[in-house]
N, C-alpha and C positions, 0 to 999 in steps of 0.2 A: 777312395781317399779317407773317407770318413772310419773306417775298417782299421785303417793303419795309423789314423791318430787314438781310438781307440786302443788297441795294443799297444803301442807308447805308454800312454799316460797310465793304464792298467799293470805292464812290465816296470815301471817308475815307481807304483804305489806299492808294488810288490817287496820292498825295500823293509822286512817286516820282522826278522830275527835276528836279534843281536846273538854272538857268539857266549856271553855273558849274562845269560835270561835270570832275572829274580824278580818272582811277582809275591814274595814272601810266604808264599803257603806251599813253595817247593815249584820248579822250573822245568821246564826243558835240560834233561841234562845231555851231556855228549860224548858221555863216557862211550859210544861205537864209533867215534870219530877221530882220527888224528891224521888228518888232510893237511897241506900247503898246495896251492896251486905252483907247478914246474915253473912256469914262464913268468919270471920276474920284470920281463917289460913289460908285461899286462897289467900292472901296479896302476896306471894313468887311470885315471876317472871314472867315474863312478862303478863300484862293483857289487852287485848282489846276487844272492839266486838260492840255488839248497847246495848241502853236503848230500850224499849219495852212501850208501852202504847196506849189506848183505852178510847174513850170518854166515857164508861162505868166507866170507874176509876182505871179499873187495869193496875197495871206495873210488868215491869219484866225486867231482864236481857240475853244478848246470851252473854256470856263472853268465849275468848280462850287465854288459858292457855299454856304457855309455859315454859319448865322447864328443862333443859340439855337434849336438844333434843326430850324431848316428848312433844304433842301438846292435851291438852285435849279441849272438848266442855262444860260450865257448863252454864244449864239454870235454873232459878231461878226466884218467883214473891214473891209478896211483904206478901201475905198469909203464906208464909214458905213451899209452893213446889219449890221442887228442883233434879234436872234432869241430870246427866251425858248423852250426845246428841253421835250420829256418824254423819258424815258428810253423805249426802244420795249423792250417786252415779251412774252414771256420775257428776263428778263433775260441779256446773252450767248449770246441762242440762235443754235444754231450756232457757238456758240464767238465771234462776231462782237459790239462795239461799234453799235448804233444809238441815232440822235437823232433826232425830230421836231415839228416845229412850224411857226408862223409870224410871219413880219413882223410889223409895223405895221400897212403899209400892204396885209396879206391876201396874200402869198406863201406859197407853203408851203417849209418850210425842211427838207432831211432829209440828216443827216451819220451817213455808212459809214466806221468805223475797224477794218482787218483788221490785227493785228498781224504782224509781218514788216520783214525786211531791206528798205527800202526805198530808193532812192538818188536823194539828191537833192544837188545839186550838188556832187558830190566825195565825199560824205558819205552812210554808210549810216544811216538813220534807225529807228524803231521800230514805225510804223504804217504800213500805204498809205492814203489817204483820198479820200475822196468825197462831194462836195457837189451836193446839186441845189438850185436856190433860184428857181423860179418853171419855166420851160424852160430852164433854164440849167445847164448842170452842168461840174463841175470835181473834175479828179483830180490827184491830189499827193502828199504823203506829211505824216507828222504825228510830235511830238515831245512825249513826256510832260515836264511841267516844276511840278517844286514845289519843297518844299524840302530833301527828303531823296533821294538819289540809290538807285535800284534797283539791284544785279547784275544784273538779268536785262534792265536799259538796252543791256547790254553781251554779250548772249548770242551773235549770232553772231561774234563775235571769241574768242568760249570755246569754241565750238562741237569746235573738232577735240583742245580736252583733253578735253573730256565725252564725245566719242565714243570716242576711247583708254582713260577710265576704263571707260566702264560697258561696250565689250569685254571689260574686266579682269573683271567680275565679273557677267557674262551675266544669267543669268534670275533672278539674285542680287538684282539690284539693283531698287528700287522706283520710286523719282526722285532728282533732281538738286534739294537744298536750298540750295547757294550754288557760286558758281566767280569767283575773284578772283586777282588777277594779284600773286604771288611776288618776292621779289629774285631778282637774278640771270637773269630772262627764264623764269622756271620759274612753272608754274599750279596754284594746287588747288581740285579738286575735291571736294566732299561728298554724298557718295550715302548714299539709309538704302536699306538691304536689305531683303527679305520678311521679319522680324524685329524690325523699327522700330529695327534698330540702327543708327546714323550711322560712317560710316568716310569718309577724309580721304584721297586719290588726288593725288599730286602728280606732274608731267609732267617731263620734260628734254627735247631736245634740240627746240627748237620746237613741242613738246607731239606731236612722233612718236614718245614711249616713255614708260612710268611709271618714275619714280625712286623713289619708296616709298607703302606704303600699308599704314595704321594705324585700328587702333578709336578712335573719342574717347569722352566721356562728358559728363555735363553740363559740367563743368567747362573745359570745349574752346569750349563755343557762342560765335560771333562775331556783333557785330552786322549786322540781317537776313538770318540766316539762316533758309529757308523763306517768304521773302516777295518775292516767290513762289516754289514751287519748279515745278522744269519736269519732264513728263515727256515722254521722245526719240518720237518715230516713230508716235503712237497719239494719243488724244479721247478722252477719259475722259467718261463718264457725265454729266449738270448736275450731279448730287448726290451724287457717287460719296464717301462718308465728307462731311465738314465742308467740300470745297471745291466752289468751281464753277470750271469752265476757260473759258479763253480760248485758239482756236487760233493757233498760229503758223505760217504760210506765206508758199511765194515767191511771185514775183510770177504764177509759172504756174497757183499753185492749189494746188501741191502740198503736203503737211504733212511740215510741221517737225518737230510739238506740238505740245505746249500750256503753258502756265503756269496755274497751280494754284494761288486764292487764300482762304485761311482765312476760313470765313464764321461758326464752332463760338463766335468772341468778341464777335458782333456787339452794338451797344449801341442802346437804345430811343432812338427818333428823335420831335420833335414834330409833324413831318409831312417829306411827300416831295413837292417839288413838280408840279406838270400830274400826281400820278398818282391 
């Protein structure tokens, strides 16, 4: 039980890219996407999930659905396949996104979403992805989209303030709670230390040098901060304290991180669907 309020509340938190991304130093753009989801009675409550697409030309949708306590998976491309998914379990194991299921018409349907820099026409995206749908498979890359926009949509473009700060403050530091882009072309950073204390790293000269850094206290917290927070160059544990991770890599394999998502507030669900 505790597994599947877990997934809930982590599938709920996931609500993380708005269609209309401005973090003012340039966005998420969606120029490889022009999706509508087919089924206009799925309009009912809550929707989020990514866009899907491949420099072949296909798109598709992972959408989750939620509706007085139940949580469904619907996948869908732009050909009119379409897929009722189960979340594949352990959940994030390996740090990895998986979906499985099938058609209608008896396909088996199973989508791999590895978070990472991915680029897709012009454009570095947030997932790599992978579809198989019968013998058929398709690689691409994928974009969270809801209603509320993540910092960590935006991480490798923060990347070389984060790695500037947390030099600044070595075996100090615990993780990365938020990093958002400054007037003036200046970044900051928020790191909690071995302490659980949060301190506030701001960059200069293209985020090749720190300009100051300060303690904060409650009264400092900005919205989403810690959701998620990243930590640099390691995998944390599935269960390591209240979070479980998801890793981040390139496209060679290699690790990023991970981003680290609060599962300590999870709220009771009426059911979880295919599980």
């Amino acid at each position: 039980m505790r597994q599947l309020l877990v997934l809930a509340m982590v599938c709920t938190a996931l609500a993380a890219c708005s269609s209309t991304t401005d973090r003012g130093a340039g966005g998420l753009a969606l120029s490889a996407f022009d999706y509508a989801p087919s089924d206009a009675t799925r309009q009912a409550g809550a929707r989020f999930g990514y866009q899907l697409a491949g420099d072949g030309g296909w798109q598709g949708a992972l959408e989750f659905e939620e509706s007085s306590g139940v949580l469904a998976v619907v996948f869908s491309m732009t050909d009119g396949t379409e897929a009722e998914l189960r979340v594949g379990m352990p959940y994030l194991a390996d740090g990895v996104r998986r979906y499985h299921g099938s058609t209608v018409d008896g396909r088996e349907v199973f989508v791999e979403l590895q978070a990472g820099p991915c680029e897709q026409g012009g454009d570095t995206l947030t997932h790599f992805a992978l579809v198989a749908i019968g013998g058929g498979q398709f690689e691409g890359c994928g974009l969270e989209r809801a209603e509320t926009d993540r910092w960590s949509n935006y991480l490798m473009e923060f990347m070389p303030a984060i790695d500037v700060c947390l030099a600044e403050f070595g075996r100090r530091a615990q993780h990365v709670s938020l990093a958002y882009a400054q007037p003036g072309g200046t970044t900051g950073v928020r790191l909690v230390d071995q302490d659980d204390a949060t301190w506030e790293c701001t960059t200069r000269e293209q985020d090749a040098a720190i300009n100051s850094v300060r303690q904060l206290n409650a009264a400092d917290a900005m919205l989403g901060e810690g959701d998620p927070h990243f930590v640099r160059s390691r995998m944390p544990g599935m269960a390591e304290g209240c979070y479980i991770y998801e890793s981040v890599r390139r496209a060679d394999g290699s690790l990023i991180g991970a981003l680290g998502y609060d599962t300590c507030d999870s709220v009771p669900v009426a059911a979880l669907s295919g599980s």
